[in-house]
C-alpha positions in Angstrom: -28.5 25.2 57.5 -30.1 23.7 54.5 -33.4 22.8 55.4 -34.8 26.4 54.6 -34.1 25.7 50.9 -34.9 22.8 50.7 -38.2 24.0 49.1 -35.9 26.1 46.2 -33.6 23.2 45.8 -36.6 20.3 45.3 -38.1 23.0 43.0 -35.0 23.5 41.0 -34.5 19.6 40.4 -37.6 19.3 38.8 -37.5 21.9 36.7 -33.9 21.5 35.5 -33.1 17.6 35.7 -29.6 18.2 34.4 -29.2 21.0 36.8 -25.1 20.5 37.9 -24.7 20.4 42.2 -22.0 23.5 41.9 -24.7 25.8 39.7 -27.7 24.9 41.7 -24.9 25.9 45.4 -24.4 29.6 43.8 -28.1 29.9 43.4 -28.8 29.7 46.8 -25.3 31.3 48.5 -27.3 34.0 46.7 -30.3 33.6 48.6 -28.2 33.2 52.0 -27.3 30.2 51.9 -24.4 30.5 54.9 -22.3 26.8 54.4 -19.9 25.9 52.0 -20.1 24.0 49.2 -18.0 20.6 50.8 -21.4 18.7 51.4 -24.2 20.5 49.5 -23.7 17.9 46.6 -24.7 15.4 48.9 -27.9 17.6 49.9 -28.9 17.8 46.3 -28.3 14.5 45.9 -31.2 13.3 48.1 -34.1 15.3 46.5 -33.0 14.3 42.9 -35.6 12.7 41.4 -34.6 9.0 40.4 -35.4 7.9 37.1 -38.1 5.2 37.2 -36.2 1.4 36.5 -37.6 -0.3 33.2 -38.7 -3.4 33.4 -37.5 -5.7 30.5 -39.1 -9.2 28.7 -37.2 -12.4 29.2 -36.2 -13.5 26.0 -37.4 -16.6 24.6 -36.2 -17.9 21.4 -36.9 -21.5 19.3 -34.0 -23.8 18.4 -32.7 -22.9 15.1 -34.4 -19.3 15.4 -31.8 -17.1 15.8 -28.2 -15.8 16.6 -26.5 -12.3 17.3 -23.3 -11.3 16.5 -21.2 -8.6 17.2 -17.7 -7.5 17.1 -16.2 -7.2 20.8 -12.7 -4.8 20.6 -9.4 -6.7 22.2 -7.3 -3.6 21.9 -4.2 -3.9 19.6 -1.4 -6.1 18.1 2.0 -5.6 17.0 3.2 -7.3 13.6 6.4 -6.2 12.5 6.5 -2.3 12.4 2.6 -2.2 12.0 0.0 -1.7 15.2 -3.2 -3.6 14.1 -6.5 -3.3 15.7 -7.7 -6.8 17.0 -11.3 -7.2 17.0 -12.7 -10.5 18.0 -16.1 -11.7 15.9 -18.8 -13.1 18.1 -21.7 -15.4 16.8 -23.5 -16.7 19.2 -26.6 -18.8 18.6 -29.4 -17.9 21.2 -31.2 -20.7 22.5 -28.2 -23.2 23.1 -25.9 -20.1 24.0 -22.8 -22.1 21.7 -20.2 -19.3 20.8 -17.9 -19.1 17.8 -15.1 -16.7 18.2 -12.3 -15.6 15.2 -10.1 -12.8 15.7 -9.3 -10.4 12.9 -7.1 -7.1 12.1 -9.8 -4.6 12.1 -14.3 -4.8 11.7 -14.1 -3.5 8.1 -16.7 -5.1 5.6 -14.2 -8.2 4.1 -13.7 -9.4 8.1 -17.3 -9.3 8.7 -17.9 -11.2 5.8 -15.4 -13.4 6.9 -17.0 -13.9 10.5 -19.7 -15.2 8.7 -18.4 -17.8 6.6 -15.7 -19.0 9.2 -19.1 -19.0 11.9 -21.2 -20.8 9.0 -18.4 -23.5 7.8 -17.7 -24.2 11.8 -21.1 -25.1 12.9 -22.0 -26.9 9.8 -25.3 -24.9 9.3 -26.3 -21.5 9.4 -29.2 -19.7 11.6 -32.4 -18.9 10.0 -32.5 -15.3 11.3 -29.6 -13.3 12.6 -29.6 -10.3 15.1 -27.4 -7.3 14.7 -26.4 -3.9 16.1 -27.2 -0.8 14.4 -22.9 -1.1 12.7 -22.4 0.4 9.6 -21.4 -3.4 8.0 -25.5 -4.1 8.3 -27.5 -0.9 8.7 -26.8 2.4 6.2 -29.2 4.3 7.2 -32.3 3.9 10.2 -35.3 6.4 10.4 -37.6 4.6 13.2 -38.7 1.2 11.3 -37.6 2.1 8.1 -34.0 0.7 7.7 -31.6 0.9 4.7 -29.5 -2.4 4.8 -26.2 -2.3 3.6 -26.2 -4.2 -0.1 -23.3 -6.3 1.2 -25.1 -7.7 3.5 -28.3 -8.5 2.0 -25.9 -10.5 -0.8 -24.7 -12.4 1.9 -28.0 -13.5 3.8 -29.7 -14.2 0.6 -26.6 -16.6 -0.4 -27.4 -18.8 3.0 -31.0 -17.9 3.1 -31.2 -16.2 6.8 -32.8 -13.1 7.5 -30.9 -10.0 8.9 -32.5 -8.2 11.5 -30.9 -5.2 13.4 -32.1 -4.2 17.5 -33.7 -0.8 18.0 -31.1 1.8 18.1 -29.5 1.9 21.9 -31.2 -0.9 23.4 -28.1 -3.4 23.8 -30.4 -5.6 26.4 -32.1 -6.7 22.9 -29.0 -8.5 21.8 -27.8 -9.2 25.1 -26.8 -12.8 24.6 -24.3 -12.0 22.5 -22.8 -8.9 24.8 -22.8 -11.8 27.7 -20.8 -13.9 25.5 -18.3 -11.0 25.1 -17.7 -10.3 28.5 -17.4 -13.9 28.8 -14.6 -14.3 26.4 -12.7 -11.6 28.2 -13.0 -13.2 31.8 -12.7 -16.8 30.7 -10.4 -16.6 27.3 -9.3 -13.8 26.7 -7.9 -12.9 30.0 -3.7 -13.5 30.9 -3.6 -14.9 27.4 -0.2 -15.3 25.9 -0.2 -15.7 22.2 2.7 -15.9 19.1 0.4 -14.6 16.9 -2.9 -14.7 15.5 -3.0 -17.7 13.9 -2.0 -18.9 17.3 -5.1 -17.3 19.0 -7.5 -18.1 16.5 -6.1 -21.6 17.1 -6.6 -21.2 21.2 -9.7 -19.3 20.6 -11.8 -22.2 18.4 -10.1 -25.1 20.9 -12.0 -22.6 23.6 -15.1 -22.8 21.9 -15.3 -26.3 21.2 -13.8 -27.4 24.7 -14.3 -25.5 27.9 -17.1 -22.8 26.3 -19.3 -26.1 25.0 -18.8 -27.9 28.2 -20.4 -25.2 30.3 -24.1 -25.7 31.7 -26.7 -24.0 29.1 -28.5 -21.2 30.8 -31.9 -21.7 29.4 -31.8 -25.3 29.5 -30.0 -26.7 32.5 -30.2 -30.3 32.1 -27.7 -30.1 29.0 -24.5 -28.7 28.3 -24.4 -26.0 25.6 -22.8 -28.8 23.2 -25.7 -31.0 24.1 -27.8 -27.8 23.4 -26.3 -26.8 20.2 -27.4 -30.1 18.6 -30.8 -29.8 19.3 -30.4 -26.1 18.1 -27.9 -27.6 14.5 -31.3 -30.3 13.7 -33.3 -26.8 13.0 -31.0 -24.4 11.6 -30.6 -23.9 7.7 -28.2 -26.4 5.6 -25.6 -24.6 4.0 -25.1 -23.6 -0.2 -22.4 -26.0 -2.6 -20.0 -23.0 -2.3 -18.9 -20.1 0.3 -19.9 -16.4 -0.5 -16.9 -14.8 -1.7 -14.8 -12.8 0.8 -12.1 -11.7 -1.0 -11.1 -7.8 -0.4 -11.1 -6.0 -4.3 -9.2 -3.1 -4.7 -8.3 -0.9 -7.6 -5.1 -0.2 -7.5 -1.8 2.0 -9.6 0.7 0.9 -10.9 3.1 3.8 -10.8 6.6 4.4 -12.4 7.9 1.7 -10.9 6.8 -1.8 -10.9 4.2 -2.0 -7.3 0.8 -1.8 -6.4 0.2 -0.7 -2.9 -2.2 -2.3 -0.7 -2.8 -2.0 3.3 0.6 -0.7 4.3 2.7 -2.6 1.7 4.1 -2.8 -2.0 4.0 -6.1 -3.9 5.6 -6.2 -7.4 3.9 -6.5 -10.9 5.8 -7.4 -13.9 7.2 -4.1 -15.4 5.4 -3.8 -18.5 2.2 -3.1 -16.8 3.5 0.5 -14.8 1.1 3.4 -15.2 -2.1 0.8 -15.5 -4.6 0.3 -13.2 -4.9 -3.1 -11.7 -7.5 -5.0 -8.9 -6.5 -6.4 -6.0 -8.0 -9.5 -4.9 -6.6 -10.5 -1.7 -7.1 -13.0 1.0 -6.2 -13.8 4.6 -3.0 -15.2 3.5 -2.8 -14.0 -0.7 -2.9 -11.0 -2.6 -3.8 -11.7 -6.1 -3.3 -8.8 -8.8 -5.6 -8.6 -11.8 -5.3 -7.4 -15.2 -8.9 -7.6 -16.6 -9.6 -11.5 -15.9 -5.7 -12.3 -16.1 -3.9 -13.0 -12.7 -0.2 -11.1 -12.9 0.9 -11.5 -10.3 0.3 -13.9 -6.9 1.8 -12.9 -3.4 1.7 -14.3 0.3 0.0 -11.2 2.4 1.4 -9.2 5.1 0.1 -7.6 7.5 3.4 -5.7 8.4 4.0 -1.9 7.1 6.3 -0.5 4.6 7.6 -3.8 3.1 8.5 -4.4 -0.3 7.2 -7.7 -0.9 8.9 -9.2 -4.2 8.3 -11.9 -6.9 12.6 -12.1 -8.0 10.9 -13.2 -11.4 9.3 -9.8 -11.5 13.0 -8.0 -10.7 15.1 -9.7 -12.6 12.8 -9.2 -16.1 13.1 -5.7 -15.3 17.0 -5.6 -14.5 17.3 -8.0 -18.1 15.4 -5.0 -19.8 17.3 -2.7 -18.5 20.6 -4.3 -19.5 19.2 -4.6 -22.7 18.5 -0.9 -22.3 21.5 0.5 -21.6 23.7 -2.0 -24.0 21.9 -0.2 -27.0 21.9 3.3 -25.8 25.6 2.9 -25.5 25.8 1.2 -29.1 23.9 4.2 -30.3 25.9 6.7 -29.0 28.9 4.7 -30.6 27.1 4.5 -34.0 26.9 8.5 -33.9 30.5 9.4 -32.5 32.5 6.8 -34.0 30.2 5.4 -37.3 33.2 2.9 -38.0 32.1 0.8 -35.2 28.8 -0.5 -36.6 31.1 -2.6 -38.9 33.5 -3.8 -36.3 30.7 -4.7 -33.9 29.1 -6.8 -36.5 32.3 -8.6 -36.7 32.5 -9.0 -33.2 29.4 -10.6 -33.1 29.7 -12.9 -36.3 32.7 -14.3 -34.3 30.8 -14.5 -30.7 31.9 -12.3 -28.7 30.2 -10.1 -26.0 28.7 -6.7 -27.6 27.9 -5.5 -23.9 31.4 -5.7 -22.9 32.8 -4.2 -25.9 30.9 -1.3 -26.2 31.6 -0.4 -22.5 35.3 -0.5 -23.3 34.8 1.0 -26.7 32.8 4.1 -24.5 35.7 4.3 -21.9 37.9 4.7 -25.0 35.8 6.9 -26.4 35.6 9.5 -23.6 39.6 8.8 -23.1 40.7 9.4 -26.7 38.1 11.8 -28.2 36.0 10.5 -31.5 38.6 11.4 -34.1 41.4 8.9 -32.6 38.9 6.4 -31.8 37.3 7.0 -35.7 41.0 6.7 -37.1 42.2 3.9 -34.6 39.0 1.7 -35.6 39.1 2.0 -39.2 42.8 1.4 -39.8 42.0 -2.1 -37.0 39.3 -3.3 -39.8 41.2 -2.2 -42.5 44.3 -4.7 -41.3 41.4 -7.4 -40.5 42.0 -6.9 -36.9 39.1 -5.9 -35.2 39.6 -6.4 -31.8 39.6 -4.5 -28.9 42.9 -5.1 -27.8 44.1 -3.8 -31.6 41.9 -0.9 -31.3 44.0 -0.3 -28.3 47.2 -0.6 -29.4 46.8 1.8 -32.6 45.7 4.3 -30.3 49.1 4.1 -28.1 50.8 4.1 -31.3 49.2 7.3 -32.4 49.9 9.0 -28.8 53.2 8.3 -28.9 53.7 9.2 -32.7 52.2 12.4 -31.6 54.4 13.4 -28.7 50.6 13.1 -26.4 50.7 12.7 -23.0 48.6 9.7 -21.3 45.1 10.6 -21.6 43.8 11.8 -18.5 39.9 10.3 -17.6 37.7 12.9 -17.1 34.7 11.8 -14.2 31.6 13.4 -15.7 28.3 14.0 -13.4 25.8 11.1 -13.7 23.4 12.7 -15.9 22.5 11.4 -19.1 22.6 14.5 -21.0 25.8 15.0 -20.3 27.0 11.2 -20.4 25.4 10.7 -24.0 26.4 13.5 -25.5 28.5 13.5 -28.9 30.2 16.8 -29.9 31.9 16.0 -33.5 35.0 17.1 -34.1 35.1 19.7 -37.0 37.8 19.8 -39.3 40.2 23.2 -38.7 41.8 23.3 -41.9 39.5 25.2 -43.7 40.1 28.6 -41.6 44.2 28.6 -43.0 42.8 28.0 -46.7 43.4 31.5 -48.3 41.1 31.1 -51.0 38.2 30.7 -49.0 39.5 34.2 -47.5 38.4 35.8 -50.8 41.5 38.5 -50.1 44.1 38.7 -53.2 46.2 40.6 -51.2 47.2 37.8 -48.8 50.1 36.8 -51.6 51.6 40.3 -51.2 51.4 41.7 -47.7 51.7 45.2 -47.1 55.3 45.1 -44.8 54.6 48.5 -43.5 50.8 47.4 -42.0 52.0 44.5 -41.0 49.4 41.4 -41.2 46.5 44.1 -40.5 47.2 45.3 -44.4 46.3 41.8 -45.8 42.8 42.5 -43.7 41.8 46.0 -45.3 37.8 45.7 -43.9 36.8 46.5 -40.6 39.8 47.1 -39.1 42.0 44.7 -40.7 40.0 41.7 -40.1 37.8 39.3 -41.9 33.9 40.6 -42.4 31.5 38.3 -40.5 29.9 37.5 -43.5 33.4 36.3 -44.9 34.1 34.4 -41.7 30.7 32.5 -41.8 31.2 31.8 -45.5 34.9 30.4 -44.4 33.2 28.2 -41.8 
């Protein structure tokens, strides 16, 4: 049934490479094809032109030439609340095939830096040329040959000397040492491995590489073992610098109204007197150091959990001291305006030692029990009789109560708000409105009985003008 369109179909092909199986069957159903579409893909399939095979250089490299790296994705890790990426970094050097392997959260710039330094500091030496991937950690930018590097990297290779070289753009089988070496670790390391945490598979991952990985036959040179191999390859590699490069991750960070910076997933405290600044984060595998200018404030163990408040209890308790502080003189303040005696009995208190914080909580619960005239009266006559104490303070004011025929005052429970819990409302003297001269009415002496008390009031209806009632006041 297909054979008389065949022609068509080897046509098509050619002419559309891409052409899908399913649009190339309604194409010729509407030339007559009669069958159905169960084995036509299979048809197509034979007169699809194949796509010639390249044919590819063997690699040859010198000892001590070069090494590739790359990262090779492990999938994900739980710490704590926090799902981390794990990405394992792979260095591997090309002609003895020896592999270094360090795990980290995530490829960003401060881990590949990191890769580096821990592949540098565990060989001993450091390639003189190293191959990379097009990643954004070593290429910005790529128009054919002309490549951008990224800064951080150039820094880096002209701290140990070795010269960066990226693969053309989608050609892995450049760097294909290094993806063997990947697919390695996930067959023969990575594979039905059991771990506590990182540390413990970095730990089973370098006793890997030194042990089983080293042991194995080198594939270029298979007389020696790649440990045998990697010595030969170590005699011609590059010594390394007096000190590391610097991998430490800097941050800017705020300081908002309270006293934290936050950093990857996490607050760490800063001493309270720098909130609303802007600090740098300098942080490590295992520190975060926070910066003020040059000045460390502040040094914490890292975590690599989420949402945790992680605390110096120096840090804390300054601020809880301040704020004790804090709250001991807004309550002497509010005493000093409500009840002005108690400056003078609060200096006694404290000539003789005792606790100002503690008095002038109980002098404030007195306050907002009695009202600021009995507590003005009760203090005054205590220092007048050289008695100032709380304890007379209180006992004048029970006197008083009684005297007066008072009932037990009643504590009221204000709403937490401070401009309702500092307030002072003065009391005013009342006598002043039953003074008749301050009435400015003669008549009051000699009321009219026939009016009644509206004839001693002869404006407006018998009652004081405003202007007389604001004079009274």
């Amino acid at each position: 049934m297909a054979d008389p369109y065949v022609p068509f179909i080897i046509e098509q092909v050619k002419k559309y490479p891409k052409l899908c199986a399913s649009r190339l069957f309604e194409m010729v159903k509407e030339r007559g094809y009669p069958g159905g579409p169960d084995h036509f893909r299979e048809i197509v399939s034979r007169y699809r032109p194949r796509p010639e095979p390249e044919a590819y250089m063997r690699l040859r490299t010198l000892p001590g030439e070069v090494a590739q790296c790359d990262w090779g994705h492990f999938g994900t890790i739980q710490v704590g609340r926090a799902k981390r990426k794990l990405l394992g970094f792979v260095m591997t050097a090309a002609w003895s095939r020896k592999v270094f392997l360090r795990f980290y959260f995530g490829e960003a710039m401060p881990n590949f830096l990191r890769g580096h330094v821990d592949a540098f500091t565990a060989w001993g030496v450091c390639p003189r040329g190293i191959w990379y991937d097009n990643l954004k950690s070593a290429v910005i930018e790529r128009i054919g040959d002309a490549i951008r590097f990224n800064e951080t990297i150039l820094a880096l290779a002209a701290h140990y000397h070795f010269e960066p070289r990226p693969v053309a753009p989608r050609r892995g089988n450049e760097k294909g040492r290094v993806e063997r070496s990947i697919r390695y670790i996930r067959d023969s390391f990575f594979a039905a491995r059991e771990y506590d945490d990182i540390d413990d598979l970095n730990c089973q991952a370098y006793k890997w590489a030194e042990g089983i990985s080293a042991d194995r036959r080198c594939p270029g040179e298979r007389h020696l073992t790649v440990r045998d191999a990697f010595e030969i390859d170590r005699n011609s590699m590059l010594a390394l610098p007096a000190n590391p490069y610097p991998t430490d991750e800097r941050v800017e960070v705020s300081v908002g109204k309270t006293p934290y910076i936050r950093f990857d997933l996490n607050d760490y405290s800063v001493p309270h007197t720098l909130v609303r600044r802007t600090l740098v984060v300098a942080a490590t595998l295992d520190q975060v150091r926070i910066l003020d200018g040059n000045q460390v404030v502040a040094t914490h163990r890292r975590s690599f959990d989420r949402d945790q408040q992680i605390e110096d209890p120096a840090h804390i308790a300054a601020l809880a001291e301040r704020k004790h502080h804090a709250r001991k003189e807004r309550g002497m303040d509010r005493l000093h305006h409500a009840v002005p005696s108690t400056r003078q009995m609060l200096v006694a208190i404290a000539e003789r030692g005792g606790n100002l914080g503690s008095v002038t909580n109980r002098l404030l619960g007195l306050l907002d029990a009695n009202g600021a005239e009995a507590l003005e009266r009760a203090v005054k006559e205590a220092m007048v009789s050289n008695t100032p104490h709380l304890a007379a303070v209180h006992q004048i004011l029970e006197r008083h109560r009684r005297q007066s025929g008072q009932a037990p005052p009643v504590p009221v429970q204000l709403p937490d708000d401070p401009r309702v819990r500092n307030l002072v409302i003065k009391s005013q003297p009342l006598a002043d409105y039953d003074d008749p001269a301050l009435r400015g009415d003669a008549t009051l002496d000699a009321p009219d009985a026939g009016t009644g008390t509206g004839a001693a009031y002869p404006q407006q209806g018998g009652y004081p003008a405003a202007d007389e009632k604001e004079q009274a006041r």
